[in-house]
C-alpha positions in Angstrom: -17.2 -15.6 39.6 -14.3 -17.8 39.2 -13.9 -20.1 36.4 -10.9 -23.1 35.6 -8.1 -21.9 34.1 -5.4 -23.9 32.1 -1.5 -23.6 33.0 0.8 -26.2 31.2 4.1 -26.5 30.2 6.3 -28.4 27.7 9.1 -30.8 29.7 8.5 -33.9 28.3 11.8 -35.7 30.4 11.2 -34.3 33.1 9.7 -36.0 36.3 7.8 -33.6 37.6 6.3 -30.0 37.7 4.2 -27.4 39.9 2.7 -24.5 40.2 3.1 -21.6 42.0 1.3 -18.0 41.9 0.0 -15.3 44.1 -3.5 -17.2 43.8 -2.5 -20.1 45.7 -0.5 -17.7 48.2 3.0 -19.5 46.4 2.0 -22.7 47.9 2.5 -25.5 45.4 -0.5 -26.4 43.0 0.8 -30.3 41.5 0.7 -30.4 37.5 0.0 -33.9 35.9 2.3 -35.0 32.8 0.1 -35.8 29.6 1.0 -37.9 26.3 2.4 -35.0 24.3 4.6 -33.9 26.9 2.8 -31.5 28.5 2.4 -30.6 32.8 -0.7 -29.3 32.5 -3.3 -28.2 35.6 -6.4 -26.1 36.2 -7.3 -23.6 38.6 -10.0 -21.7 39.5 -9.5 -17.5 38.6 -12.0 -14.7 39.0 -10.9 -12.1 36.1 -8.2 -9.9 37.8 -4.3 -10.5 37.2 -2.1 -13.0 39.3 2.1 -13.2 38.7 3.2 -16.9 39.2 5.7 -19.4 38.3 6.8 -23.1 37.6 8.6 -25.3 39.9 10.3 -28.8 38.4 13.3 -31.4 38.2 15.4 -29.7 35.8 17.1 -32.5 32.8 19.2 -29.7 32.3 23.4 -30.8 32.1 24.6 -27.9 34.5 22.0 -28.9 37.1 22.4 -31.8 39.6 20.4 -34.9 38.4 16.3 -33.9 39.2 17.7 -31.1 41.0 14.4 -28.9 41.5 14.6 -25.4 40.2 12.4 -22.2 39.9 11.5 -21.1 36.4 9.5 -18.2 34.7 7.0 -19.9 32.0 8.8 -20.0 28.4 5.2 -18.4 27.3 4.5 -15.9 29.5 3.2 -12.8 27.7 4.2 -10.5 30.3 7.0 -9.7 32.9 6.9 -8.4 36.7 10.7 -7.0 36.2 11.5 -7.0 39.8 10.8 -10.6 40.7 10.8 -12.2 37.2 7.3 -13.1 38.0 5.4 -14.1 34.6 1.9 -12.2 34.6 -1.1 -13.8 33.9 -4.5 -12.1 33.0 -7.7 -13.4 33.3 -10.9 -11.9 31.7 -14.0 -13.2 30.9 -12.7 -16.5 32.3 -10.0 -16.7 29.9 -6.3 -16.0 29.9 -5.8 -12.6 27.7 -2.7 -10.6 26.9 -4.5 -7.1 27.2 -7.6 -5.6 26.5 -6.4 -3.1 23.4 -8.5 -2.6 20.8 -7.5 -2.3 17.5 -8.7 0.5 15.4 -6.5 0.2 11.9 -6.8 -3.1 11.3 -8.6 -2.0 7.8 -5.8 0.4 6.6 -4.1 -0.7 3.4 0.0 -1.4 3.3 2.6 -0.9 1.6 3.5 -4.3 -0.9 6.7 -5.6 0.2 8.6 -4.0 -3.5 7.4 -0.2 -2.3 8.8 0.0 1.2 11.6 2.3 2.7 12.2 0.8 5.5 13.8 3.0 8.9 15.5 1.3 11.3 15.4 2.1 15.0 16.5 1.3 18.4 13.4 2.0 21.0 15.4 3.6 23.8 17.6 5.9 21.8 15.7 7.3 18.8 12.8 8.8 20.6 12.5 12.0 22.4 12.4 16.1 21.6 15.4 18.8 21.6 15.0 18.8 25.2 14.5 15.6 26.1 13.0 15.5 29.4 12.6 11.3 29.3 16.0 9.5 30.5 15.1 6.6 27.9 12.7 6.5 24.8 9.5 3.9 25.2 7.1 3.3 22.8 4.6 6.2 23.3 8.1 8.7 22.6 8.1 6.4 19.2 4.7 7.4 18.3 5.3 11.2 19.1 7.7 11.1 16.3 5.3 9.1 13.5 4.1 12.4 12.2 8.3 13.2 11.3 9.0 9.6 9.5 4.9 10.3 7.9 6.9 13.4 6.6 10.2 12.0 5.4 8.1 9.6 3.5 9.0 6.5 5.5 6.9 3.5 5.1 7.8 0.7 7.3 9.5 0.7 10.5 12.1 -2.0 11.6 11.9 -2.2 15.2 15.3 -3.7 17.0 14.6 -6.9 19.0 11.6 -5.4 21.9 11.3 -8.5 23.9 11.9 -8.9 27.2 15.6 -9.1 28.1 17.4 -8.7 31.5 17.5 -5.4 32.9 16.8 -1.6 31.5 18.8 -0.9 28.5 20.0 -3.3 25.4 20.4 -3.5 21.7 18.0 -6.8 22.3 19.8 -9.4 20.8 20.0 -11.5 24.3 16.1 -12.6 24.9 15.2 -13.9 27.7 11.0 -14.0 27.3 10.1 -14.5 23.8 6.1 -13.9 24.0 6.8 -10.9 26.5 7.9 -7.4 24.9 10.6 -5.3 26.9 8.8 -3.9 30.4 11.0 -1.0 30.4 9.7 0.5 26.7 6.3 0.5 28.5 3.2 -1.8 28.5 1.9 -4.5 26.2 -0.9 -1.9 25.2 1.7 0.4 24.6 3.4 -1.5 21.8 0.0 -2.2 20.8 -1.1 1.5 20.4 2.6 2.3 18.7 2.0 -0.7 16.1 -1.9 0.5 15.0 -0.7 4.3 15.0 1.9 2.8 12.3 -0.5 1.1 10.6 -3.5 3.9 10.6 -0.2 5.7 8.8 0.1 3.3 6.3 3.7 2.3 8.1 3.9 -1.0 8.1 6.0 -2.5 11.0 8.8 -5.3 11.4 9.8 -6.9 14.0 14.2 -8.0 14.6 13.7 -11.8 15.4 16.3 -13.7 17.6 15.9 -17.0 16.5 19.7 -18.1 16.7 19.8 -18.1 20.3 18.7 -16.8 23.4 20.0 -15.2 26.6 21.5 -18.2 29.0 18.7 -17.4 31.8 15.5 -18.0 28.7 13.9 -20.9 30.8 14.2 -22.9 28.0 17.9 -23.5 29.7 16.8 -24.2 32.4 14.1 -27.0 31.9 15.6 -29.3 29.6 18.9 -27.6 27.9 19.3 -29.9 25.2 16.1 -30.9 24.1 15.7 -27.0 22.4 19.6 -26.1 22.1 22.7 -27.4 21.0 25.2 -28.8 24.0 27.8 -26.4 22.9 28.6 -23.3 20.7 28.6 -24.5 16.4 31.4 -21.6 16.4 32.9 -20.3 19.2 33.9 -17.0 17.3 30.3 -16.2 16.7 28.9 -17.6 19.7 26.2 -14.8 21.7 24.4 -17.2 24.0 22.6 -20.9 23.6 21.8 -22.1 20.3 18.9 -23.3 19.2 18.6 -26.7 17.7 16.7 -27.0 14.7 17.7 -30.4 13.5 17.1 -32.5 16.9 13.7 -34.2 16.2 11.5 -35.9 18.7 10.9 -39.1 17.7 9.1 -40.2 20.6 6.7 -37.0 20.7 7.2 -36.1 16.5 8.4 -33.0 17.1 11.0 -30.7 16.5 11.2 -29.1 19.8 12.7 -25.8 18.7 11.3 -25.0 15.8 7.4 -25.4 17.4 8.9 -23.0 19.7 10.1 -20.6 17.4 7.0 -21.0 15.3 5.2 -20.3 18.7 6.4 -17.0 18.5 6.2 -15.9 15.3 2.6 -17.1 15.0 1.9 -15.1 18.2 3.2 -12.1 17.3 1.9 -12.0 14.3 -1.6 -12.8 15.6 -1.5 -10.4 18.8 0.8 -7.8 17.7 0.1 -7.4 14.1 3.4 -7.3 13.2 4.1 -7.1 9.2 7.4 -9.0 8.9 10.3 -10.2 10.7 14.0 -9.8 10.1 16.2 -12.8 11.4 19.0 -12.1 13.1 22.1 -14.2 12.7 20.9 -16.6 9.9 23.9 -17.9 8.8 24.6 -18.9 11.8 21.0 -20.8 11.9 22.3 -22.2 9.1 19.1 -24.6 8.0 17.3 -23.7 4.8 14.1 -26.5 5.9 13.6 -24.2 9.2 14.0 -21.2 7.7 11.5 -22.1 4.6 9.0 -23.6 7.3 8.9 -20.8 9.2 8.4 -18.0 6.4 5.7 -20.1 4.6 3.8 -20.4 8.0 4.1 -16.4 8.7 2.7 -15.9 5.6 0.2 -18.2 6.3 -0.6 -16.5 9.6 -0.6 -13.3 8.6 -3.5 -13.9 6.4 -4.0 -11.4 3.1 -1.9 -8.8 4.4 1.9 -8.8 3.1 4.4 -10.0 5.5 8.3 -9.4 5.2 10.7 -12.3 5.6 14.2 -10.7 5.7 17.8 -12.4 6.8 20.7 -11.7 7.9 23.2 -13.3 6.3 26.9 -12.8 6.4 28.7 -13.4 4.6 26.0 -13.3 1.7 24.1 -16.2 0.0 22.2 -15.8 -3.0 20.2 -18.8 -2.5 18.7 -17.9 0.3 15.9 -16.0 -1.1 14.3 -15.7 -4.8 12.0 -18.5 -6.1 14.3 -21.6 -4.5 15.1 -20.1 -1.3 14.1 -20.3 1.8 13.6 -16.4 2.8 12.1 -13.5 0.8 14.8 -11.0 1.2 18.2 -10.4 3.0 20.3 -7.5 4.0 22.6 -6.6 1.2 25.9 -6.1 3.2 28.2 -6.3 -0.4 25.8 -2.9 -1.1 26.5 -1.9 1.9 30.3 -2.4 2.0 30.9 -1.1 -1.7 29.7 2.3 -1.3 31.2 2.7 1.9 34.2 1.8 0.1 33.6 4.5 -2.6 32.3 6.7 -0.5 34.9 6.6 2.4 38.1 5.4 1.6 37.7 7.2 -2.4 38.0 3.4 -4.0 36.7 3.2 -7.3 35.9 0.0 -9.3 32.8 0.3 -11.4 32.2 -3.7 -11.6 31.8 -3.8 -8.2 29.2 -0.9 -8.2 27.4 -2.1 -11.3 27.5 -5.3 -9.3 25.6 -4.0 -6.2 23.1 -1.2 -8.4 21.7 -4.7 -10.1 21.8 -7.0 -7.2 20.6 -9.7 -10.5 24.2 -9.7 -11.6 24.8 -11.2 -8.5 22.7 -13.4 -8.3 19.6 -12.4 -7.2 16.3 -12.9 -8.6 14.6 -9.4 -8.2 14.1 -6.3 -6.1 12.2 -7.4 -2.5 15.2 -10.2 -2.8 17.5 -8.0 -0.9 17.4 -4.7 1.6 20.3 -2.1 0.8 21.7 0.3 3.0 24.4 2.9 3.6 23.6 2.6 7.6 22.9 0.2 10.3 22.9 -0.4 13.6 25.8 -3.0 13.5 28.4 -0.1 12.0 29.4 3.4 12.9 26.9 6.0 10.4 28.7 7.1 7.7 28.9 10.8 8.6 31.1 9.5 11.2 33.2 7.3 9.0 33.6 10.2 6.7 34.7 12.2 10.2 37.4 10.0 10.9 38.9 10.3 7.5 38.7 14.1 8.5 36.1 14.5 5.3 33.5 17.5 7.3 31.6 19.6 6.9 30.5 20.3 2.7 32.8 17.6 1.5 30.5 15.0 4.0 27.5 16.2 3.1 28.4 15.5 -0.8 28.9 12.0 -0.2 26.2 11.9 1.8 23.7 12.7 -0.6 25.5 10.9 -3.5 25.2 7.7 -1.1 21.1 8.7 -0.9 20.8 9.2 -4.1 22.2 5.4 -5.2 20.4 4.2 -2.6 17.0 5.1 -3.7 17.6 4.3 -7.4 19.3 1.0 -7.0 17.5 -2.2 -7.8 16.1 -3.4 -4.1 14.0 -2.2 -1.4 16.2 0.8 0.5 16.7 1.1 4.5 17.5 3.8 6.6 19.1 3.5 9.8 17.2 6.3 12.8 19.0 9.6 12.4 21.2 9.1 9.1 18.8 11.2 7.3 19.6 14.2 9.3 23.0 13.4 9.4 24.1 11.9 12.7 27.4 11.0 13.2 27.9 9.3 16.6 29.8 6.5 16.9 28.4 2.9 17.7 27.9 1.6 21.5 26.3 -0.4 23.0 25.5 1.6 26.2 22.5 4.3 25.9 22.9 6.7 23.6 20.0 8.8 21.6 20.3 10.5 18.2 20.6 13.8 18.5 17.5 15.9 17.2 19.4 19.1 17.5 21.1 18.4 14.6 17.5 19.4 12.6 18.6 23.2 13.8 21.9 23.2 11.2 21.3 24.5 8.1 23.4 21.8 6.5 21.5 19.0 8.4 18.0 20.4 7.2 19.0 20.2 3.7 20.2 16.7 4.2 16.9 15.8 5.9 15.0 18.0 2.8 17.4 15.7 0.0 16.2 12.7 1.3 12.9 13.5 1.7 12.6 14.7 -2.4 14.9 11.2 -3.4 12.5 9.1 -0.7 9.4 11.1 -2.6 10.3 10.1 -5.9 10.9 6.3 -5.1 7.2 6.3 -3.9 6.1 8.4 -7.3 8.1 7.0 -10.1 7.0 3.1 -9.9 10.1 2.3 -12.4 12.3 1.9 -9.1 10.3 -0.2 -7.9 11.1 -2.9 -10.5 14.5 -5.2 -12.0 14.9 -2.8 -14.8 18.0 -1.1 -15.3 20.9 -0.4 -17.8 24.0 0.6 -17.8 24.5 3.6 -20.5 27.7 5.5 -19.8 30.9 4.1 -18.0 33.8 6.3 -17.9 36.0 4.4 -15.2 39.3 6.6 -15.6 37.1 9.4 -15.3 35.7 7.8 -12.3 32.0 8.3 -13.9 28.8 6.4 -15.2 25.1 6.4 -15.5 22.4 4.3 -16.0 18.8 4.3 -16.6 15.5 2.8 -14.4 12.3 2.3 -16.6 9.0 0.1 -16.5 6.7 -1.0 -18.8 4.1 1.7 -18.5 6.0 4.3 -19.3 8.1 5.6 -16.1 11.5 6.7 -16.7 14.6 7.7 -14.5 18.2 8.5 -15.4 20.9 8.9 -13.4 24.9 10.4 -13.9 27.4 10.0 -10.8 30.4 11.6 -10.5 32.5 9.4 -8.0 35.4 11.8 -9.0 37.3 14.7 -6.4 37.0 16.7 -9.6 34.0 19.6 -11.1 33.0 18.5 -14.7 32.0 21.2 -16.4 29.4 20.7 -19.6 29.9 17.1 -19.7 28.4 14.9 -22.3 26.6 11.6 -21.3 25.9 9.9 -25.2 23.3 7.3 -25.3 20.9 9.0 -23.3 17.3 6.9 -22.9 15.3 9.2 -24.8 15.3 12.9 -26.5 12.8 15.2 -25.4 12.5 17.2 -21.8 13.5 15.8 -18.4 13.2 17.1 -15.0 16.4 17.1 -12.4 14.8 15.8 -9.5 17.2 17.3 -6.8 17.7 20.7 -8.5 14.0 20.9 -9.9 14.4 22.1 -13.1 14.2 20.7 -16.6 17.0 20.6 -19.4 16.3 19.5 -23.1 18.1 16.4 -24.5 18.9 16.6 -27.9 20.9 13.9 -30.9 20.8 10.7 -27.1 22.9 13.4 -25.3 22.9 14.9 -22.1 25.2 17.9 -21.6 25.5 18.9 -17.9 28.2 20.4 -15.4 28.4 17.6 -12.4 30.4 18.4 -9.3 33.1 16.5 -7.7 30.8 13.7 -5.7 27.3 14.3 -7.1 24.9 12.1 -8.9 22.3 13.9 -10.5 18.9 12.2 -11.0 16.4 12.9 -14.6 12.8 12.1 -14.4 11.5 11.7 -17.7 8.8 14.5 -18.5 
């Protein structure tokens, strides 16, 4: 049984539209123009799927005037690869994406102050010792949910997964904003990996491209400037057409680009249960009523579940999140960059670590404000920065876990970049390149992987990291030391001493300790007596040692 079927698309300048599709054997199917803007037309569909496209005068600049053209629909939720075909499912009567059904939807998540979030790249971070896949898709994600369940990980932060042009990419150049990447596998796929997340109690964000798109997005093609600027805001920091979030519509009240962008967000939120969104490139965005809009209305659509709002912003902007802000959190690059600094290149100025330890003194109003790191996609891990300044083997693996350490006892919600915990050390590309699992076979990589597990473990168990509460008890800078203390109101107490020195301290004394009594060294696991507010303790060269109040 067929029944009418809606197709429409948004090209309010344009003359005119059709459509074409394997249902009407590619002949042309006319589309009338409506008051909002809209081609729209009807046909009639028996359930089954069809691939099809629009035809229409483009209004784009780069195009002869009302030249026709062939373009993919903006909305499609689903990609033939090879012809660039969008898909189009009917069930029931009625266009659907899939037929998945949920089965986690009534798991609890993580609140937005208690993640640990892990970053990962689809195609590279998936796959066994062996390896017997050429690329990583979704299903090789969830094969390894049971390893991050184990490390402790709570949210995943998935780079950009929709559809861009050909096989392999970081993402950042989308070409189909409602379609996710064909090659990672299907749209119940992403589906499946998503609710085996959630039935984990991993919540999942999505990397969001909302600066610009690839140049083929058929936005482009239709009408360039009614959704983009003319012409690059920056040439230096240019990666494709930029969206235009000021241009309103007076004619039509709109603001062309940002219903589109708040198209997608609402639709993945709504289809894919995603759990928060990281925006890419937002100081280039640059437009604080956008970026507010958008983040109130996610929230909005993702109902009474938490949902992440995260920027990038570089360089950073305080006022870009906390109570007057547009955004909930961003990535906190001056964390990111001072412990490199003092982790790398031996640098040592204790302002600028007290600084990034209490993101408040810069600033910021509290903990889910900003997303700290020691890794990310965007830079070279730090086992290979440590490499190149020919720091290996035992001397790597000391900063390594000092960086850990002050990352999981910092003010701020902590991120992990796919591998770092078992210490990878490849350099960034952008061609293909997977983490390499053998690494869990060293000795010295295990214990890595077993540190960060115990630091990511207490996080989750001693709620006074979760909070703005922290002070500053011992600063020797000369000695290239200092400690300070993270507490809550019911009761929860951590202390830790860092040793940012090349040399062994033997039976040092940290005065002004938080409290007398019997503490529990959470790396070493075992307990020492403080006596008279002092703590006296040997701490080698690189090492931060973290107390657990008992």
């Amino acid at each position: 049984m067929a029944n009418l079927v809606e197709f429409k698309l948004l090209a309010p300048y344009n003359k005119a539209a059709m459509l074409i599709g394997t249902f009407s054997d590619w002949e042309e199917v006319p589309m009338e123009k409506g008051d909002d803007g809209y081609f729209r037309t009807q046909v009639e569909l028996a359930d089954g799927t069809y691939q099809y496209k629009f035809r229409l005068q483009s209004k784009s600049w780069f195009f002869d005037a009302d030249e026709w053209i062939t373009i993919t629909d903006p909305y499609a939720t689903d990609i033939d690869d090879a012809s660039q075909n969008g898909i189009v499912r009917i069930k029931d009567g009625k266009q659907i994406v899939d037929d998945y059904v949920w089965q986690n939807d009534d798991k609890p998540l993580p609140p937005d102050h208690q993640l640990i979030i892990y970053e990962l790249h689809v195609g590279d971070f998936s796959g066994g010792e062996d390896d017997p896949y050429p690329r990583g898709c979704y299903q090789h994600v969830v094969e390894k949910l049971d390893y991050l369940s184990e490390l402790g990980i709570n949210a995943i932060e998935l780079m950009p997964v929709k559809e861009y042009p050909g096989d392999y990419s970081w993402g950042y150049n989308p070409r189909y904003y409602f379609a996710p990447e064909s090659s990672y596998g299907s749209t119940q796929g992403l589906k499946k990996l998503i609710d085996e997340c959630h039935g984990r109690g991993i919540r999942v964000l999505m990397d969001g491209i909302y600066n610009h798109s690839d140049t083929e997005c058929p936005l482009t093609q239709i009408d360039h400037d009614y959704w983009y600027h003319h012409s690059p805001k920056d040439e230096e920091y240019n990666w494709g057409p930029e969206f235009n979030y000021e241009f309103y519509d007076e004619k039509y009240d709109r603001f062309p680009a940002r219903q589109f962008a708040g198209d997608v967000i609402r639709f993945w939120v709504q289809e894919y249960h995603i759990d928060g969104v990281r925006y890419d490139a937002a100081r280039q965005i640059e437009n604080f009523d956008f970026l507010g809009w958008v983040t109130a209305q996610a929230e909005e659509w993702s109902g009474p579940k938490p949902f992440y709002n995260v920027a990038e912003y570089v360089p950073e902007k305080t006022e870009v999140t906390g109570l007057e802000g547009p955004m909930d959190g961003l990535w906190h690059y001056s964390f990111y960059f001072t412990l490199r600094d003092h982790l790398c290149d031996n640098q040592f100025d204790l302002e600028k670590l007290k600084d990034v330890l209490d993101c408040r003194r810069q600033g910021y109003a509290g903990a889910v404000n900003v997303v700290n790191f020691l890794n990310n996609h965007d830079h070279d891990y730090l086992m290979g920065a440590l490499g190149d300044r020919e720091i290996l083997d035992d001397a790597a693996f000391k900063r390594a876990r000092l960086g850990i350490a002050l990352l999981m006892t910092a003010v701020g919600v902590p991120m992990l970049w796919m591998g770092e915990e078992f210490g990878e050390y490849q350099h960034k590309t952008i061609e293909p390149k997977k983490i390499d699992w053998t690494l869990l076979k060293n000795d010295s990589n295990r214990h890595l992987f077993e540190y960060y597990k115990g630091l990511i473990s207490l996080r989750k168990q001693n709620h006074a990291l979760y909070g703005e509460n922290i002070e500053f008890f011992h600063e020797n800078p000369e000695g290239r030391i200092f400690a300070f203390t993270r507490w809550n109101d019911e009761g929860s107490r951590v202390a830790v001493v860092v040793n940012f020195s090349d040399n062994f301290l033997a039976d040092y004394a940290f005065p002004n300790f938080p409290a007398d009594g019997t503490w529990h060294e959470w790396t070493g696991d075992y307990d020492v007596e403080v006596h008279d507010g002092q703590l006296i303790t040997d701490l080698a060269e690189f090492e931060a040692k973290v107390y657990v109040w008992q």
